[in-house]
C-alpha positions in Angstrom: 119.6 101.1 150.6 119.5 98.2 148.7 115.3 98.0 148.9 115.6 101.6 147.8 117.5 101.1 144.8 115.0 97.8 143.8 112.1 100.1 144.6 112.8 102.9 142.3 113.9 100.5 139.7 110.2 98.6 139.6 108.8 101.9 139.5 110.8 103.3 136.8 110.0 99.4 134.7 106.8 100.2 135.7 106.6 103.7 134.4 108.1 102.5 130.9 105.5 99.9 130.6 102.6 102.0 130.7 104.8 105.0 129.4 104.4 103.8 125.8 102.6 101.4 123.5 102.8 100.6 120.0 100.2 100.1 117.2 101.3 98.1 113.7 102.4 100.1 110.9 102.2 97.0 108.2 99.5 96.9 106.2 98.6 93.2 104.9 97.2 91.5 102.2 93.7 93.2 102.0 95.3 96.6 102.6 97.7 97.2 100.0 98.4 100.7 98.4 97.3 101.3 95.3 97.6 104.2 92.6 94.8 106.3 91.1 92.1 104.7 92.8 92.5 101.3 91.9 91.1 98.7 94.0 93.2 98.1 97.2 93.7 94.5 96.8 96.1 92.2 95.8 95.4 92.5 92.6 94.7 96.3 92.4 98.1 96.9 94.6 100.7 99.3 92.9 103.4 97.1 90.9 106.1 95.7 93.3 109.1 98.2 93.0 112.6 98.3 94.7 112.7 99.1 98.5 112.4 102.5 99.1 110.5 103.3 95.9 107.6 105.0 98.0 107.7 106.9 101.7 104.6 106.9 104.2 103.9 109.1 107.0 102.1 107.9 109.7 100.2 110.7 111.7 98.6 110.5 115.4 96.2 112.6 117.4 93.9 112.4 119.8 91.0 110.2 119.2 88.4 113.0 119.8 89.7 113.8 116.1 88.4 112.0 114.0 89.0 112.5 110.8 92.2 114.2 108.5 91.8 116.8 105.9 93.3 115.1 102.6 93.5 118.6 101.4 95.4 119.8 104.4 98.9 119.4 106.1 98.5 117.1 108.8 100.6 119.2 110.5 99.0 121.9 110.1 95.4 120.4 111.2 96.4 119.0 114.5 98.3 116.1 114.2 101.2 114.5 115.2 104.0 112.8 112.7 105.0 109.2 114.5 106.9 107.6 111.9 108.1 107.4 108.6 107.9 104.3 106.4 108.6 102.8 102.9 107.2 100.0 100.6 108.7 96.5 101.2 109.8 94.8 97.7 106.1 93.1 97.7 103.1 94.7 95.5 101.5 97.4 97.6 102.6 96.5 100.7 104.8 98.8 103.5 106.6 98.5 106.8 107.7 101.1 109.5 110.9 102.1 109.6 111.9 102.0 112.9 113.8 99.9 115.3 111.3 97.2 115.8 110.2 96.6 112.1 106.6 97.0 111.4 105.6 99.2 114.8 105.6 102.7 115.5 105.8 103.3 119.5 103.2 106.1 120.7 103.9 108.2 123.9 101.3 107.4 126.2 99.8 103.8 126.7 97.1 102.1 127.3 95.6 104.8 124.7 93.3 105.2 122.6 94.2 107.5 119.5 93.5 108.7 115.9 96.0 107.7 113.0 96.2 108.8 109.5 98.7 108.0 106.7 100.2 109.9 103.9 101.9 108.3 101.2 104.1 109.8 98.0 106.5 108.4 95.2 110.9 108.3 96.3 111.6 111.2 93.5 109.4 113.7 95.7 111.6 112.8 98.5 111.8 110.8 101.7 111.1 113.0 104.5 107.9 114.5 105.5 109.9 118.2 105.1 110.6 117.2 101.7 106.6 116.4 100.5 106.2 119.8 102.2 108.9 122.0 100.0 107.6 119.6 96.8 104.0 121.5 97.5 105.6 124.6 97.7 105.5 125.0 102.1 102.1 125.8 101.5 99.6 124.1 104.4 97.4 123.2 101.2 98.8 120.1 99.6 97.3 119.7 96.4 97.8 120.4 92.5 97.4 123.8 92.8 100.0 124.9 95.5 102.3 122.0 94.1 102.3 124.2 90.3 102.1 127.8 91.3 105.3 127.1 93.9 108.6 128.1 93.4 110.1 124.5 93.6 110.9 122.5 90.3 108.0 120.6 89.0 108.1 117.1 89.4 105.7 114.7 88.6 104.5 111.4 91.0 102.4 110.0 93.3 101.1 111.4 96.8 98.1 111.0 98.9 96.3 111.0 101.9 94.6 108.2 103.4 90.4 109.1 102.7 89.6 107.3 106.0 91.6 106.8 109.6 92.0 104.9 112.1 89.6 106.1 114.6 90.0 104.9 118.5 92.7 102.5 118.0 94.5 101.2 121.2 98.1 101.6 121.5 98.8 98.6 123.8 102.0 98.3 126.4 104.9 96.6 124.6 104.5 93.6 126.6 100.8 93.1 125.2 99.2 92.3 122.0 100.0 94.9 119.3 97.1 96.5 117.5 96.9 97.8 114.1 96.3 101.0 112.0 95.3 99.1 109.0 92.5 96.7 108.6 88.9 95.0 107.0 87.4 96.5 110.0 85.2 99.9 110.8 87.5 102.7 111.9 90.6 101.5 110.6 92.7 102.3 107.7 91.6 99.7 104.8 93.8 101.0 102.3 94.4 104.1 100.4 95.5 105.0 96.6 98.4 107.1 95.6 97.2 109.8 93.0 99.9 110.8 90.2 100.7 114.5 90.1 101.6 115.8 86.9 104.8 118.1 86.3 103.6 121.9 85.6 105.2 122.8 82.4 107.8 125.4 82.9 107.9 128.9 81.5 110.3 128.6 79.3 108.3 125.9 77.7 105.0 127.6 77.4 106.6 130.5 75.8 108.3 128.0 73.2 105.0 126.6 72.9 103.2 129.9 72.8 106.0 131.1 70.0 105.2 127.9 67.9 101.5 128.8 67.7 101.7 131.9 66.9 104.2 130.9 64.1 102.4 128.0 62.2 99.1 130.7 62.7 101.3 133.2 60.8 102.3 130.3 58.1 99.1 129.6 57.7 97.7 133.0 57.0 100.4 133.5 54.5 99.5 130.7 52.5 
């Protein structure tokens, strides 16, 4: 009985181990977020804000993928969401939120898969749900959806990552752990936040509207 029980328990050690792997969700010096296409460097990173000023999204698929849609859901084109993250108090720079800080476990391992990020300002939310009711539920996420919506009209930041991490290898936890971000080909070398700007209400276009007409009426009067 007893080489039963230590049987099935090396199996099911076993099973873990190359049940899952994880990949690094910290980007590093050379990889830092930046806003409105600034240069992702140190020195073109986003100013260094309080922790939880900006949320990520880190998306997987298979690595036949290759490549994300930025003018697409992720969700919507075929991908998985594997974590969530936010910005740690340094310039540009981000960590996973999960229980081992800086990784994102994947499901199956040794693997090769696909990643993308998505990245947006704290005051459009902090949950992937949330970016999606900001841009109205609509699988398009761009400036468009975002000011013909329904939802109030809040300027920030959000963006997709232009390039992915193609093929990367999610090792078993007891090996090395491989990144998403990186200087080299296929890998995410840093991405910039583009500022969305609030659609003016209408209440305030008819004000404005009113106001035009009124100083063109003044005018012809004079």
């Amino acid at each position: 009985m007893k080489k039963v029980l230590t049987l099935a328990a090396l199996m099911g050690f076993a099973s873990l181990s190359f049940g899952q792997g994880i990949v690094s969700f910290a980007n590093g010096t050379t990889t830092r977020i930046s806003t409105n296409n600034a240069a992702n460097t140190t020195a073109g990173a986003m100013a260094a804000a309080p922790v939880g000023s900006w949320y990520y999204a880190l998306f997987r698929a298979p690595s036949s993928k290759n490549g994300v849609s930025t003018s697409l859901d992720p969700l919507s084109d075929g991908w998985t969401l594997v974590a969530i993250g936010t910005n740690t108090a340094s310039a540009g720079r981000l960590n996973g939120n999960t229980t081992t800080e800086g990784v994102v476990v994947t499901p199956t391992a040794p693997s090769t898969d696909d990643y993308a990020v998505a990245g947006w300002s704290a005051n459009i939310g902090s949950t992937w749900a949330q970016v999606e009711a900001f841009f109205n539920n609509s699988p398009t996420m761009n400036q468009a959806s975002h000011d013909q919506g329904t939802q109030a009209a809040v300027a920030g930041f959000f963006g997709i990552a232009p390039t992915f991490a193609n093929d990367t290898i999610a090792n078993p936890t007891a090996g090395a752990i491989n990144g998403v971000f990186g200087t080299a080909a296929g890998l995410i070398a840093g991405y910039s936040l583009t500022s969305i700007a609030a659609a003016p209400e209408p209440s305030s276009m008819a004000i404005l509207g009113l106001g035009s007409a009124a100083l063109l009426i003044f005018r012809r009067r004079k």
